[in-house]
TIMARRO-919987 format. One record per atom (N, C-alpha, C): x, y, z. Coordinates in steps of 0.2 Angstrom, whole numbers, padded with zeros to 4 digits, always signed. Each point is the difference from the previous one (the first is absolute). Layout:
XYZ
...
***
This chain:
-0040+0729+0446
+0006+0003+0004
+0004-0005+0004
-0004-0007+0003
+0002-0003+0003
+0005-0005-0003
-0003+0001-0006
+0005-0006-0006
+0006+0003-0001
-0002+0007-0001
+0010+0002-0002
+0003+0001+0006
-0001+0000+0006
+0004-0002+0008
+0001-0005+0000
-0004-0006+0000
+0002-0005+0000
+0006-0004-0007
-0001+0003-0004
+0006+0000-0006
+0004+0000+0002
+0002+0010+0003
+0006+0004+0000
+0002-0005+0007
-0002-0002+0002
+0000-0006+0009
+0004-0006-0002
-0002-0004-0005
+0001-0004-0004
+0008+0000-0003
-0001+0005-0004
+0006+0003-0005
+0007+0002+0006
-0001+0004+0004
+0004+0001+0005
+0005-0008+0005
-0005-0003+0000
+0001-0008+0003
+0005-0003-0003
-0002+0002-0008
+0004-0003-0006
+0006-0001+0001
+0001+0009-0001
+0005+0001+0001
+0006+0001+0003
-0002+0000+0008
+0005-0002+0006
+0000-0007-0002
-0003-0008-0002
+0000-0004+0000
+0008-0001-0006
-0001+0004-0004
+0006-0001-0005
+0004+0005+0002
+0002+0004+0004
+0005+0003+0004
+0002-0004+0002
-0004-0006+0006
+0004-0004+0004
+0003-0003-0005
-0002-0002-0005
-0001-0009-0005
+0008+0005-0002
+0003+0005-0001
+0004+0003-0004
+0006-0001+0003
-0001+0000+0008
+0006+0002+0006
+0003-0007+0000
-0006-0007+0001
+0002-0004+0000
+0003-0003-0003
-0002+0002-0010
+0003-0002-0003
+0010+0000-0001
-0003+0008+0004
+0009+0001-0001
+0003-0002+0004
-0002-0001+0005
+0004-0002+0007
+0002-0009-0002
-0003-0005-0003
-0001-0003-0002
+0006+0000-0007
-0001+0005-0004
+0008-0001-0005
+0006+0000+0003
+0001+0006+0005
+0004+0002+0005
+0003-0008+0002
-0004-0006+0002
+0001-0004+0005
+0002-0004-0007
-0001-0003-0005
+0000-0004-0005
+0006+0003-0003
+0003+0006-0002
+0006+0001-0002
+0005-0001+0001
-0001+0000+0011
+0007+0001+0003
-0001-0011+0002
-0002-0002-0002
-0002-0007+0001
+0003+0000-0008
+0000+0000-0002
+0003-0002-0009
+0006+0000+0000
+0002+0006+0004
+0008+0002+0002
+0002-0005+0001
-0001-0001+0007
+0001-0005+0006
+0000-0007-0003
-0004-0002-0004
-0002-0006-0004
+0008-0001-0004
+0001+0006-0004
+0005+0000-0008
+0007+0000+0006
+0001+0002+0006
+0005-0001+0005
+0003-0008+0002
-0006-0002+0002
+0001-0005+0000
+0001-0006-0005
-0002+0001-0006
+0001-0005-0004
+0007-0001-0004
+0003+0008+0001
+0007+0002-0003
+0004-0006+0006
+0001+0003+0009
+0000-0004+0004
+0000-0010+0000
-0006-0002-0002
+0000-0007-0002
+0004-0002-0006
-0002+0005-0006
+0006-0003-0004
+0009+0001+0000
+0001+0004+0005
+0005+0001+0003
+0003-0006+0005
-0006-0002+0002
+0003-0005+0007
+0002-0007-0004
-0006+0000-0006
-0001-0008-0006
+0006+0001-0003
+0004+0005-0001
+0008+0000-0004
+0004-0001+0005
+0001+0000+0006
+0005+0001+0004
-0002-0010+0003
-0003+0000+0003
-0002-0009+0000
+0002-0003-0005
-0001+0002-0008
+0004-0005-0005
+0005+0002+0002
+0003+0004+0000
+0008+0003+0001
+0001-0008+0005
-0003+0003+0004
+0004-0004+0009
-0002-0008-0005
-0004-0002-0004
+0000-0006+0000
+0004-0004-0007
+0003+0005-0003
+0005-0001-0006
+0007-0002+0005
+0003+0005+0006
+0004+0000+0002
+0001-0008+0005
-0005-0002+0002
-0001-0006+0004
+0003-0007-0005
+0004-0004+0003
+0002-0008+0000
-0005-0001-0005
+0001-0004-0004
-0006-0003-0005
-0001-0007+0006
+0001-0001+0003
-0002-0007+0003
-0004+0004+0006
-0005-0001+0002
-0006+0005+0003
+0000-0003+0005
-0003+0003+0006
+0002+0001+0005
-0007-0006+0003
+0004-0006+0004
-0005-0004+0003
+0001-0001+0007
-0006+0002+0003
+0000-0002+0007
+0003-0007+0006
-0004-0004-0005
+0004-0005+0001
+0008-0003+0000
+0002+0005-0003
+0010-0002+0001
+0003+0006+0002
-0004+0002+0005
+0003+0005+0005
-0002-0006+0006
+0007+0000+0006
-0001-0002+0006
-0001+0004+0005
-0007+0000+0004
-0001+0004+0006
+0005+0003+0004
+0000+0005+0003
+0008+0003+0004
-0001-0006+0005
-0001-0003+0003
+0001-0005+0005
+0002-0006+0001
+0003+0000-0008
+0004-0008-0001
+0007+0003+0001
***
C-alpha cells in the first residue's frame, strides 16, 4: 500500500513539474515571438538607413572630403 502512495506521490510531482515546464515554455514563446518582431523591425530599419547613406553618398562631390584642406575657424 505504501508503494502505490508513494507512486501516486511521485506521479502527482510529475505532473505540476510539467505544468510549470508548460507555463514556461509558453511564456518563453510569448518572449521569442515579440523579439523576432522586434529583430525583423529593425533589420527593414538598417536596410533602410544602408540605402539612404548610399543615396547621401552618390549625391556627395566625387573629390572626398579631407580634413586636412579645411582651415580651422581661427585663421
Amino acid at each position: 500500500m505504501d508503494d502505490l502512495k508513494q507512486i501516486e506521490q511521485q506521479l502527482e510531482e510529475l505532473q505540476t513539474k510539467v505544468a510549470f515546464q508548460d507555463d514556461a515554455i509558453e511564456q518563453l514563446n510569448e518572449i521569442i515571438t515579440k523579439q523576432d518582431s522586434i529583430i525583423r523591425k529593425m533589420e527593414e530599419r538598417f536596410l533602410l538607413i544602408g540605402e539612404k547613406i548610399q543615396d547621401m553618398e552618390s549625391q556627395m562631390p566625387s573629390k572626398g572630403f579631407n580634413p586636412a584642406d579645411e582651415l580651422p575657424p581661427h585663421y
